[in-house]
C-alpha positions in Angstrom: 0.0 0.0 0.0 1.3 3.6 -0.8 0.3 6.7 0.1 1.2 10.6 -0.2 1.4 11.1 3.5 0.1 12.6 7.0 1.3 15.9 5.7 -1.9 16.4 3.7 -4.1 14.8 6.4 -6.2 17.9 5.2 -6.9 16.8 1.7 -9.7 14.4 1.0 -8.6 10.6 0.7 -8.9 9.0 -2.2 -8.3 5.2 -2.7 -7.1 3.9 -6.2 -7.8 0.5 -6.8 -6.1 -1.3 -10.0 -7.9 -3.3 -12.2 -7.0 -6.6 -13.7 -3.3 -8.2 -14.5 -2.2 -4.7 -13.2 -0.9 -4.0 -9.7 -1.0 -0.4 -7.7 2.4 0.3 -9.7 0.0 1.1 -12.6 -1.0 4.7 -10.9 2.8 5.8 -10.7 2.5 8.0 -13.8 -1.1 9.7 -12.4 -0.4 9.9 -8.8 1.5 13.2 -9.3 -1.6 15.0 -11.1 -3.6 14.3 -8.0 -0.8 15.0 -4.7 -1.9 18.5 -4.6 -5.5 17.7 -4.1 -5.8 14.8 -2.4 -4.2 12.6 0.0 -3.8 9.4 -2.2 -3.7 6.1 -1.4 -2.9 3.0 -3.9 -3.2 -0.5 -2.8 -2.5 -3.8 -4.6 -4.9 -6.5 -4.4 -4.8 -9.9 -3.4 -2.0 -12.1 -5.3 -0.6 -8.2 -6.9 2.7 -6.2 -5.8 3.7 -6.6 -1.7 0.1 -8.1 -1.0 -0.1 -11.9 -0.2 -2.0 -14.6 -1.6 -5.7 -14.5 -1.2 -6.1 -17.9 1.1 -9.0 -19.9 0.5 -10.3 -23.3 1.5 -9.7 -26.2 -0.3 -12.7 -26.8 -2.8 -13.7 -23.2 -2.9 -13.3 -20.3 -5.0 -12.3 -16.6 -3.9 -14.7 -14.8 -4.5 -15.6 -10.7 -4.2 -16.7 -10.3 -0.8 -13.1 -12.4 0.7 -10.8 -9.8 -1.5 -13.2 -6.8 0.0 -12.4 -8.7 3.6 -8.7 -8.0 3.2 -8.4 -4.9 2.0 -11.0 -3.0 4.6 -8.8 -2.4 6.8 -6.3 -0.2 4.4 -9.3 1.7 3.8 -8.7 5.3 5.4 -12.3 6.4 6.6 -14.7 9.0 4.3 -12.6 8.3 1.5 -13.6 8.3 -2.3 -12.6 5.2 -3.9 -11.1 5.3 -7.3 -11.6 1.6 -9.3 -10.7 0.7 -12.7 -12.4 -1.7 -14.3 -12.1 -5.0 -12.3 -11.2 -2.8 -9.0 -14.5 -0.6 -10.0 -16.6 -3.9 -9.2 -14.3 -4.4 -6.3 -15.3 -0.4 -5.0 -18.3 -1.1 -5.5 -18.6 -4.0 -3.2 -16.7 -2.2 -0.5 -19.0 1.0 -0.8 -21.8 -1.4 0.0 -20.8 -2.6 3.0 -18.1 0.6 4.2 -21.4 3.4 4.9 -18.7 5.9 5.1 -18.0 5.9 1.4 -18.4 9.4 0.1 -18.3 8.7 -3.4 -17.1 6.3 -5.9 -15.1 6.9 -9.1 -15.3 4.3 -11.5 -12.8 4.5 -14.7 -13.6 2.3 -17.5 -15.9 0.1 -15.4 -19.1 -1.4 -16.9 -21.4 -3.0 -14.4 -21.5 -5.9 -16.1 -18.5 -6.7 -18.3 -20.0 -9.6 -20.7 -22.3 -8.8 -23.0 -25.8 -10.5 -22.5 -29.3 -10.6 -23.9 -30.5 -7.5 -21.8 -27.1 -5.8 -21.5 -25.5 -4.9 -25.5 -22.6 -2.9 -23.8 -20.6 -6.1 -22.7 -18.0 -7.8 -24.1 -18.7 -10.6 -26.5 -18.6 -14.0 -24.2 -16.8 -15.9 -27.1 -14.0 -13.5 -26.9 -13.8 -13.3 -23.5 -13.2 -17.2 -23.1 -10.6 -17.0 -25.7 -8.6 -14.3 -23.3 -9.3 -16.7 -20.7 -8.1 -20.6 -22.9 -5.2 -18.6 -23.9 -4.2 -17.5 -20.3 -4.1 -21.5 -19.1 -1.8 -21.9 -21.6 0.6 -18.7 -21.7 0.3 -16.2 -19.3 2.8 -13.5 -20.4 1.3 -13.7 -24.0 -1.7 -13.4 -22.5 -1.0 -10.0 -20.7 0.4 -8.6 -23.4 -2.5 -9.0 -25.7 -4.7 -7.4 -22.7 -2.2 -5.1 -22.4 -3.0 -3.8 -26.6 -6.3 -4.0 -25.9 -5.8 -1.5 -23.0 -3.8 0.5 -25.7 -5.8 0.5 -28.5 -7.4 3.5 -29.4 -5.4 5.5 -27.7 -3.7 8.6 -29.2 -0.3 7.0 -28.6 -0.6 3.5 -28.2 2.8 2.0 -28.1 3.4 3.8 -25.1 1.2 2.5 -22.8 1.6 -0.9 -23.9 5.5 -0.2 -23.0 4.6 1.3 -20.1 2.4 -2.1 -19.3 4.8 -4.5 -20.7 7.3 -3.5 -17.8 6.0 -5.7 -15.0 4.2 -8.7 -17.1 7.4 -10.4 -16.4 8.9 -11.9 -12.9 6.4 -9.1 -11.4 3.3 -10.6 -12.9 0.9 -11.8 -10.7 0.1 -15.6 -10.6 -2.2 -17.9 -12.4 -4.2 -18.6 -9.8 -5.0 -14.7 -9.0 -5.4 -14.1 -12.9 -7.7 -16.9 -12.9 -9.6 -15.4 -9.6 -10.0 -11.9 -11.4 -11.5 -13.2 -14.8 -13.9 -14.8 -12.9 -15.3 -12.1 -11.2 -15.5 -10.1 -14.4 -17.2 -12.9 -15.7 -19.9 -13.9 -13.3 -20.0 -10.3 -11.3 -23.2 -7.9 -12.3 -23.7 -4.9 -10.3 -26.7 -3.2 -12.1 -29.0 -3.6 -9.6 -25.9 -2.5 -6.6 -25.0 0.9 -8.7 -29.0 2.0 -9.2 -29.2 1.1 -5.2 -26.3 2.6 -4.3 -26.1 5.0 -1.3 -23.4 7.2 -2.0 -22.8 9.5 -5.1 -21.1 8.0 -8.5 -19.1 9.6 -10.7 -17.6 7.5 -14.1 -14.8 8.2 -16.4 -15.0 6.5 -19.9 -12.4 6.4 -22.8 -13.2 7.2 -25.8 -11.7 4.7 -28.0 -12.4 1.9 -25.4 -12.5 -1.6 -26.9 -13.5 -3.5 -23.2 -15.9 -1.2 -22.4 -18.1 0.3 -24.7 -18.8 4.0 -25.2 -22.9 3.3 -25.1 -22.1 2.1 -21.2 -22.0 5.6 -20.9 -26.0 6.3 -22.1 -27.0 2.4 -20.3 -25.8 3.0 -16.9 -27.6 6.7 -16.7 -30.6 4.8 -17.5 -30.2 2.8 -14.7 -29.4 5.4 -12.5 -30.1 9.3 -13.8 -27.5 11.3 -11.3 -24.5 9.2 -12.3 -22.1 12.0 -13.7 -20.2 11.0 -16.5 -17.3 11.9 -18.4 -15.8 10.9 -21.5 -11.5 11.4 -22.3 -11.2 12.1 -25.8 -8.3 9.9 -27.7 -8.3 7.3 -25.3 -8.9 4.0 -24.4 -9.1 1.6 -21.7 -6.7 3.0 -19.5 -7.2 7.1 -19.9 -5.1 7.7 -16.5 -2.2 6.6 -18.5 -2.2 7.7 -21.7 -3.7 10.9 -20.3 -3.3 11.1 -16.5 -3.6 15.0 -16.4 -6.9 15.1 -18.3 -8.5 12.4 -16.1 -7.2 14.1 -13.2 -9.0 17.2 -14.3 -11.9 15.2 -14.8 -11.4 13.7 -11.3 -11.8 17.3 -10.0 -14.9 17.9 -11.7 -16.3 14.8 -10.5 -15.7 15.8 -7.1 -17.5 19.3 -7.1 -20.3 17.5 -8.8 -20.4 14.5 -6.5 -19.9 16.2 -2.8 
């Protein structure tokens, strides 16, 4: 877990959490658009960075609520949490059960990731269980196509894919956690959570995004009207690295809008 210090105990808190095959090292390059604003804390999930294993029984299967059980505590109180795309299901969870949430941010989060009859925005299941056949068999490949479909469509693509590429090696997480995360994006459907929700909800879309598609945008103000929304021109699914000023500015906005 990272963090910018007591020295801004005076600055709202606001809890980034990564989203899938990523740990907290993905924020690096946005962290410094937000120090002066807020006091910022980045965590790594289960099985990512410093954090251990998520330990579960034999015969069973991690599931959303265990990973939300170990990361609570790191939690600071009143804080807006900050997800992108897998760790936007995760902030959801943990705004349902943490009343103290203020807000959430969710950054290229859909609230249901697959596509399905009554939900056009998802991603096409076929294509998702190829990402998933092709992890069993080669996990670095395997991140590095996810990380060009992070890239693509934004204005500069090989960078972030370089700036990706740097920790799919030894630093990678393990099958077993990969395995974990696609599940939950596969089985996890928080339609009914976000229109429920008690605290304020801000989302930040890219563009160009290939994972999660622009229309999301329209679909999940339909289930809820007073989501705020905002949309990062020449981007894709990771606008907080190939334009981490930008999406900090649009973090700002968020926050007058939201509190």
């Amino acid at each position: 877990m990272k963090g910018n210090g007591s020295n801004k105990n005076n600055l709202c808190d606001l809890v980034l959490i990564h989203g899938w095959g990523f740990g907290s090292w993905v924020w690096d390059r946005f962290i410094p658009c937000l120090e002066d604003h807020w006091c910022v804390t980045s965590l790594d999930l289960p099985g990512y960075g410093t954090s251990g294993k998520l330990v579960i029984a034999d015969n069973d299967k991690a599931d959303i609520d265990q990973i939300v059980q170990r990361i609570d505590a790191d939690i600071p109180e009143n804080s807006i949490l900050v997800g992108w795309s897998l760790g936007g299901l995760i902030a959801m969870k943990l705004a349902s059960v943490r009343k103290d949430v203020k807000a959430l941010v969710l950054i290229a989060n859909s609230p249901c990731f697959l596509k399905k009859s009554d939900w056009q925005h998802g991603v096409e299941p076929v294509d998702f269980n190829q990402l998933t056949s092709r992890l069993s068999k080669d996990k670095t490949a395997t991140l590095q196509k996810f990380a060009g479909l992070v890239a693509a469509g934004d204005k500069q693509p090989r960078q972030t894919i370089n700036r990706l590429s740097e920790c799919i090696g030894d630093k990678a997480p393990d099958l077993e956690t990969l395995r974990t995360g696609l599940e939950l994006l596969s089985k996890e459907d928080t339609r009914q959570a976000m229109a429920n929700r008690h605290c304020p909800i801000g989302m930040i879309f890219g563009e160009n995004d290939v994972l999660v598609r622009r229309s999301t945008a329209e679909a999940v103000r339909a289930i809820r009207p007073d989501i705020n929304t905002i949309e990062i021109r020449e981007s894709g699914h990771a606008p907080f690295l190939s334009q981490p000023q930008e999406t900090a500015d649009a973090l700002t906005k968020l926050r007058r809008n939201l509190l």
